[in-house]
N, C-alpha and C positions, 0 to 999 in steps of 0.2 A: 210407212207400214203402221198399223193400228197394234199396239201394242200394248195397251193399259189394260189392265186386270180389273175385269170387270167382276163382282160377287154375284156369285145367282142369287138371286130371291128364293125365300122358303117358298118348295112343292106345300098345296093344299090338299086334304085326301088321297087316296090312296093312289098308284098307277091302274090306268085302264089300260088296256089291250084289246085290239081289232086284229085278229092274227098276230103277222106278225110288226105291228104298228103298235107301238107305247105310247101314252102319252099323262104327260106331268102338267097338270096346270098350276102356275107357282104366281104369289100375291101380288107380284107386277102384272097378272093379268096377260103372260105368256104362258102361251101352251106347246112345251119343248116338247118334240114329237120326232120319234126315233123308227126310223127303219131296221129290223134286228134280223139279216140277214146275212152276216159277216163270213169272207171278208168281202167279197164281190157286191153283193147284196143286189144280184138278180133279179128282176120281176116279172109279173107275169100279170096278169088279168086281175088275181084275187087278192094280189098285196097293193097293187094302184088302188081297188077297190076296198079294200080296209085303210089307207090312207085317207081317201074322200070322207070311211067315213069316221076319222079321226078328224078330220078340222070338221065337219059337221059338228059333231057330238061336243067339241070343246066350245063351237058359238057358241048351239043351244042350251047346253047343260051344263056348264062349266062357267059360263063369265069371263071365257078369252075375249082379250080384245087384240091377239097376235099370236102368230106362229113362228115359231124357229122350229126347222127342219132340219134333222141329223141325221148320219146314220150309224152304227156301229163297224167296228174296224176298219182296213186298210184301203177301203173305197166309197167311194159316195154313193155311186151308184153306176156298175156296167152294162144298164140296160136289156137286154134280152137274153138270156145266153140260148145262144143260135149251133153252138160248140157243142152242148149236149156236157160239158166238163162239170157244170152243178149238178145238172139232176142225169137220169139214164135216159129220159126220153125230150133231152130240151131242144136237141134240132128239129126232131118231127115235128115238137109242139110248135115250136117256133116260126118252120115253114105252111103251116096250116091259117088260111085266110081267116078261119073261123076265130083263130086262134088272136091275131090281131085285131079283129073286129069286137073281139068281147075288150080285148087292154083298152084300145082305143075311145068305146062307150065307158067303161069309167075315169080315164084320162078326161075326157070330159067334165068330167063333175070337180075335178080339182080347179078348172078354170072358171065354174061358177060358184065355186066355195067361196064366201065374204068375208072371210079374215085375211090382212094382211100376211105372207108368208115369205120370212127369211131363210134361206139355205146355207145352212153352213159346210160348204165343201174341201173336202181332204181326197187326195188320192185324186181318181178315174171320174168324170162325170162324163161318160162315153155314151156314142149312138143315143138309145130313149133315154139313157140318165142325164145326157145333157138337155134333152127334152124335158126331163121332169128337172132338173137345174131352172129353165128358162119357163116354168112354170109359177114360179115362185116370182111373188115382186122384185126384190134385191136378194144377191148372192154375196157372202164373205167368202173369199177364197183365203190356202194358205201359199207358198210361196211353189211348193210339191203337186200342186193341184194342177190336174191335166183335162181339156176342156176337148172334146172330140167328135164329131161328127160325121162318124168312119164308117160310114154307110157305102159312100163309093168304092171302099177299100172291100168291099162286102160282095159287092156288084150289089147293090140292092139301093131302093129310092127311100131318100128319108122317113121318116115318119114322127108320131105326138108333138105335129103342130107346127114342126120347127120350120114349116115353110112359111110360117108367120112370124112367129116370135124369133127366131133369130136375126132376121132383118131388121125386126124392131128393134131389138136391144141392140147391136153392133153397125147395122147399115147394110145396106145390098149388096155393096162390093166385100168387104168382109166375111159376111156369108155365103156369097159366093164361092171366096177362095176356099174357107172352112170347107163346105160342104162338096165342090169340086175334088179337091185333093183328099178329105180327112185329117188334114193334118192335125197336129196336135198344139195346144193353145197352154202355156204353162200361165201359173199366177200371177205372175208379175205382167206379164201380156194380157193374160185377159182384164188386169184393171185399165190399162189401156185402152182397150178397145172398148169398156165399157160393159164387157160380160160380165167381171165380177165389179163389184160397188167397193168394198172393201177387200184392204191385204193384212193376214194376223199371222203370227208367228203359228205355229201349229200347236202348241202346246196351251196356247190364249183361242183356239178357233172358234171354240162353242160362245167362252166367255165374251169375243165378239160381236158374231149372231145374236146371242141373248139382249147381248148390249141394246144392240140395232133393234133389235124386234121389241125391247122394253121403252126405248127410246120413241116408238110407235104407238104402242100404250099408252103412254102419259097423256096424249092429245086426247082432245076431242073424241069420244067414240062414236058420236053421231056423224061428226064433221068427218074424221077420219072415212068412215063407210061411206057418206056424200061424195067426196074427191075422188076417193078408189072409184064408186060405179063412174064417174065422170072420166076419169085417166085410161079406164078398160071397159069404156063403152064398145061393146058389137066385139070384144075379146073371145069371148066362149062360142059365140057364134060364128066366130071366123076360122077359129081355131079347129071345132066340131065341120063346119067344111071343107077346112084344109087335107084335116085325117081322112077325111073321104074322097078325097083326091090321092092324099099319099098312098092310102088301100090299096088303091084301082091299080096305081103302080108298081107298087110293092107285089101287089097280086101277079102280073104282068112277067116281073123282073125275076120271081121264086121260080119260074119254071127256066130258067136260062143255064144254061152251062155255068157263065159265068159265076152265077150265085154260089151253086155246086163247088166251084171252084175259090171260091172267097171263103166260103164256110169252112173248106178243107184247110185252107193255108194259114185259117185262123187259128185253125183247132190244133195245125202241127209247128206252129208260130213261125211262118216263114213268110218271105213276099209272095204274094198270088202272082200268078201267072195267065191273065186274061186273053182272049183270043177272039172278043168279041161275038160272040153266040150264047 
C-alpha cells in the first residue's frame, strides 16, 4: 500500500471554477481538479461538460502538464442518479434519451483532452462514475473504495464507454463478470485486477494522486503528450462509438419493466425483483 506523504506543491493564482468543477494549478505543473458535488456527486450533462472544460482551460491557459481528479466528500463519483433522491426530477431526467445523448457528447471530450489524468478514488465509483473512473489514465484507490458496474442490477445496458475501457483496463473475462452481475470491486481487488494502479491509506489519497500525477510532470512534456497519443491511439474514437451503441441500448432497455423495476428497488434499497419484461 502507497503510504508516504506526499507535500502538495504551491497552488499558482487563484481557483477557477467551471460550475461545479475547481480547479488549482499548483508549481509541479498539476492541475488538482475537484468535483464539488458532495456527498454522491451525481452527474449529468453540464457537470461532465464543465469538467472537459476544466482540463481544457488548465492545458491551454494554465501550463498543466497533469491532472489529478477528486472529488469532494463521501464518494467519488455515483454516476447518474436515476433515484431522483438528489434532485426532484433526476429519474425523468435520467430516463430521457436526450438526456443521455447530451452526457454522452461531452463524455467525449474528456477522452480527447491531452493532459494526463489521475483519479483519486474514495468511496462509490458506481455505474457512469466508474466510467468517468476509467476515463482517466491511472486511478489511486483507497482500501473503502467500491468499484461498480451496476447497470444490470438497473435492468439497464452500460454506458460512457465502458464497453471499451473496461476491457482494456481489467480483461474481457473480468469485465464481463463486473458488468454481468454488478458486483462490487473493493480496493484492495481492484489493484488486482488492474482497475486501480495504486492502494493509499485514505487519509494520504489525494496526497497519492498528486504524487502520481506530479511524478508525470517531471517528464518530458513534449514526450510525455507523443506516448499518451501513441498508448490512446483511435481511444476517443472508439469510445464516442461505443456510447452510440450503449445509447441504442440503453434507449431500448428504458422502456422495459424491468428498468422500472431496477430503479424502484434502488431508490427503496432493496433486491430487484426482475421478471424478465
Amino acid at each position: 500500500m502507497f503510504d508516504m506523504h506526499v507535500e502538495y506543491a504551491r497552488a499558482v493564482g487563484s481557483t477557477q471554477r467551471f460550475g461545479d468543477v475547481a480547479v488549482d494549478v499548483h508549481d509541479d505543473h498539476v492541475a488538482v481538479t475537484e468535483i464539488g458535488r458532495p456527498p454522491d456527486n451525481y452527474f449529468d450533462a453540464h457537470l461532465i461538460g464543465s469538467l472537459a472544460d476544466a482540463y481544457e482551460w488548465a492545458e491551454a491557459h494554465a501550463g498543466a502538464r497533469a491532472v489529478m481528479l477528486c472529488s469532494a466528500g463521501k464518494h467519488f463519483c455515483a454516476g447518474a442518479d436515476f433515484t431522483g433522491r438528489a434532485t426532484d426530477s433526476g429519474a425523468e431526467q435520467a430516463s430521457a434519451g436526450n438526456y443521455a445523448g447530451d452526457l454522452y457528447t461531452q463524455a467525449a471530450r474528456l477522452f480527447r483532452a491531452r493532459l494526463p489524468v489521475v483519479a483519486a478514488v474514495q468511496g462509490a465509483a458506481v455505474g457512469g462514475g466508474l466510467g468517468l473512473a476509467c476515463s482517466a489514465d491511472f486511478r489511486v484507490a483507497s482500501p473503502a473504495a467500491r468499484f461498480a458496474a451496476n447497470f444490470a442490477r438497473l435492468g439497464l445496458h452500460q454506458g460512457f464507454g465502458l464497453s471499451v475501457t473496461l476491457p482494456a483496463i481489467v480483461g474481457q473475462q473480468h469485465a464481463n463478470l463486473m458488468l454481468y452481475t454488478g458486483r462490487r470491486v473493493k480496493g484492495e481487488e481492484a489493484v488486482r485486477l488492474g482497475l486501480a494502479d495504486l492502494l493509499a491509506d485514505p487519509d494520504g489519497l489525494r496526497a497519492a494522486a498528486h504524487g502520481l500525477a506530479a511524478e508525470i510532470a517531471a517528464s518530458a512534456p513534449l514526450a510525455v503528450r507523443s506516448i499518451r497519443s501513441t498508448q490512446r491511439a483511435g481511444l476517443a474514437d472508439r469510445v464516442t462509438a461505443a456510447m452510440a451503441a450503449e445509447l441504442a441500448e440503453q434507449d431500448q432497455l428504458r422502456r422495459t419493466a424491468d428498468f422500472a423495476e431496477g430503479v424502484r428497488a434502488s431508490a427503496e434499497r432493496r433486491p430487484p425483483r426482475f421478471e424478465g419484461r
